[in-house]
Every structure is written in C-alpha cells, then in structure tokens.
Backbone bond lengths (Angstrom), bond angles and torsions (degrees), N, CA, C in turn:
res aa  C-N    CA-C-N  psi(-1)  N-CA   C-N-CA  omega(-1)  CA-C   N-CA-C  phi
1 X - - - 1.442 - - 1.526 108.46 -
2 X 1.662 116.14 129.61 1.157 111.78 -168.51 1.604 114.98 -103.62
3 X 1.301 132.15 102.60 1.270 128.36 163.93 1.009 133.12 18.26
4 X 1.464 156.89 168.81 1.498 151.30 146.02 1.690 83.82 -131.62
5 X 1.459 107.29 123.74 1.362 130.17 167.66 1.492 82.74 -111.39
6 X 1.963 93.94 153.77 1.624 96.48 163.84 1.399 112.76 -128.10
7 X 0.903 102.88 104.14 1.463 121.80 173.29 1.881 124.70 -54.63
8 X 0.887 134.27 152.94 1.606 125.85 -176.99 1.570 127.14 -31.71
9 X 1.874 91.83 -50.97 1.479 90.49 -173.81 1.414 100.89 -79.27
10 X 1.407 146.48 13.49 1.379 125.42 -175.59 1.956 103.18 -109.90
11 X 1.442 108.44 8.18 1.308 106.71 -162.93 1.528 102.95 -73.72
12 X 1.393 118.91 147.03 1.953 98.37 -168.48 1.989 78.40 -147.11
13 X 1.555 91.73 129.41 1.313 99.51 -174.95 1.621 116.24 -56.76
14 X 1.541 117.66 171.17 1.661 125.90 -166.22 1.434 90.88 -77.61
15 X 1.993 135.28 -48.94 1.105 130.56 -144.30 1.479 86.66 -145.63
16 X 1.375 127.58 140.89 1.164 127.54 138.87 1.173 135.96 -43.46
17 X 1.472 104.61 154.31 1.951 105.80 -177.54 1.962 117.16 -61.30
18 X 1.467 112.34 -14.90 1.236 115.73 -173.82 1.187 99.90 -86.19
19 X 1.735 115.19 -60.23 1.544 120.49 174.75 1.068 137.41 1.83
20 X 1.791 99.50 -72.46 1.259 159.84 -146.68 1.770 91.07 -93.12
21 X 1.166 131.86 -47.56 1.388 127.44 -159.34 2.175 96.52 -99.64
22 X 1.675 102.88 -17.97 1.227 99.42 -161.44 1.923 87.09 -88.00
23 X 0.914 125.34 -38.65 1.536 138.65 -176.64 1.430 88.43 -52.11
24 X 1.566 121.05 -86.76 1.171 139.90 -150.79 1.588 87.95 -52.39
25 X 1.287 152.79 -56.05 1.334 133.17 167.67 1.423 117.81 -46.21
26 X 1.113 116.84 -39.22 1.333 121.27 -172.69 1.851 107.85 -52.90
27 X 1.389 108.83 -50.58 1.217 120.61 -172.81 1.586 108.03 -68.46
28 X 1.169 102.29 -49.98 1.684 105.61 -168.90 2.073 99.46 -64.35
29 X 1.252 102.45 -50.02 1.963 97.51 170.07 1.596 110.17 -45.16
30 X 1.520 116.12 -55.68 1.465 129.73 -170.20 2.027 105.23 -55.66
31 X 1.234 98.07 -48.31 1.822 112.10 172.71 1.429 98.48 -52.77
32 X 1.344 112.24 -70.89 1.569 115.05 -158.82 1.333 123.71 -51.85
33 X 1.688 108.70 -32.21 1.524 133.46 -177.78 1.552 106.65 -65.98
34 X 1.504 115.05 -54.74 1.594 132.37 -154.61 2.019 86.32 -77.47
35 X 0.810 107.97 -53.54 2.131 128.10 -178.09 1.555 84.39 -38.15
36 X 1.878 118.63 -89.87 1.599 107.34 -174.30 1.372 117.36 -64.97
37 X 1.044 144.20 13.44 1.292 151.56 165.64 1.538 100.32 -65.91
38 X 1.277 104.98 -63.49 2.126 113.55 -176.95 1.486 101.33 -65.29
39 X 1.176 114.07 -31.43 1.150 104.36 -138.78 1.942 84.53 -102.91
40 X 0.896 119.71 11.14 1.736 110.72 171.59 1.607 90.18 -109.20
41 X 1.271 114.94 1.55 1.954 114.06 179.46 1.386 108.38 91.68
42 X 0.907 123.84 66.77 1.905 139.44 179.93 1.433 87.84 -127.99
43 X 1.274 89.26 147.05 1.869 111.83 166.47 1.690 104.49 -68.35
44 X 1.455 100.21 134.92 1.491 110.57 166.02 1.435 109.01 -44.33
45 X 0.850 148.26 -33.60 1.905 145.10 155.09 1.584 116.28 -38.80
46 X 1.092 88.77 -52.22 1.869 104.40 173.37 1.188 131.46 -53.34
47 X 1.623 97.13 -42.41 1.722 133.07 163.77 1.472 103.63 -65.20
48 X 1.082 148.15 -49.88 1.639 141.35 177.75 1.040 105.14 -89.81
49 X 1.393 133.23 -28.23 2.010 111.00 152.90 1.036 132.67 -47.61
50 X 1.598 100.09 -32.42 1.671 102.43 -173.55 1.299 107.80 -82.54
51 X 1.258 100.42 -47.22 1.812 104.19 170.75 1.033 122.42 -59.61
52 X 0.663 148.21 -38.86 1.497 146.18 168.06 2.081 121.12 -55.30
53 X 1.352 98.82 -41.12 1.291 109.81 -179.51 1.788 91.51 -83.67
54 X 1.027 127.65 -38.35 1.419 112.90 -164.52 1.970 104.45 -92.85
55 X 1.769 108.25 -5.62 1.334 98.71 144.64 1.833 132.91 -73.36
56 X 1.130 88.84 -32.00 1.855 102.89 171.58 1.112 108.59 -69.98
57 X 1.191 131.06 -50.38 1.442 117.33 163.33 1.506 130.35 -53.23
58 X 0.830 121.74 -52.15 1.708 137.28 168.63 1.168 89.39 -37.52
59 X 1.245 129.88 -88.60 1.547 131.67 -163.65 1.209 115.97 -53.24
60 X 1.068 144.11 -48.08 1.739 129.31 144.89 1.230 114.94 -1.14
61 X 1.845 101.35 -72.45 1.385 117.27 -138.88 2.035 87.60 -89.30
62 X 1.075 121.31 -54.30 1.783 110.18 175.57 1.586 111.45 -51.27
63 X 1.522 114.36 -18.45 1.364 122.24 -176.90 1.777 101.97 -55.15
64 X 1.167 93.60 -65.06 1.405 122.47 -176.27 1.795 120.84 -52.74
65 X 1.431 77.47 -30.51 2.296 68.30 -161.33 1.229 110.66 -110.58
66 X 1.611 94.13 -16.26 2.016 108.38 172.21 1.745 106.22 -75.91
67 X 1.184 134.12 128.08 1.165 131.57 179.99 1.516 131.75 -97.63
C-alpha cells in the first residue's frame, strides 16, 4: 500500500477566499454590536447576546450579497 504524501501542489486551503471574507465580516459586525452593547451600559451578557445574534445575522446577510 502506497502512501499519499502531500506535496505543494496538492495543498488545498482550510476555507475559501469567500468563506473566509464572509466569516471575517461576520465577526467584525458580531464585535462591533456586543462593544456598543457595554458600552451604552448593558451587562457584559447583553454584550454577547447581541453579538452573537448580530454575528448570525451578518452571515446570512454577507452570505447572500457576496457572490
């Protein structure tokens, strides 16, 4: 039985370039949301509800409009 070494050309990235750009929005909306959440005087709990729901949303919505 012969091995599979992976050599350079077979390396195939973890996430795609869309993925990768639709996530990375996702997070930075989800940050920004949970950030004025504390910062209008909400409990740090309040702050990762919001963030969190306004990361799920993001990703929907970059899902959608990024092509």
């Amino acid at each position: 039985m012969e091995l599979m070494l992976n050599t350079p050309d077979q390396h195939q990235p973890l996430l795609g370039q869309r993925a990768a750009i639709v996530l990375l929005l996702g997070v930075l909306v989800g940050l920004g949301a949970g950030v004025l959440t504390v910062l209008a005087g909400e409990s740090a709990a309040s702050g990762v509800l919001a963030g969190g729901a306004a990361f799920a949303a993001a990703v929907l919505f970059f899902h959608t409009i990024i092509a």
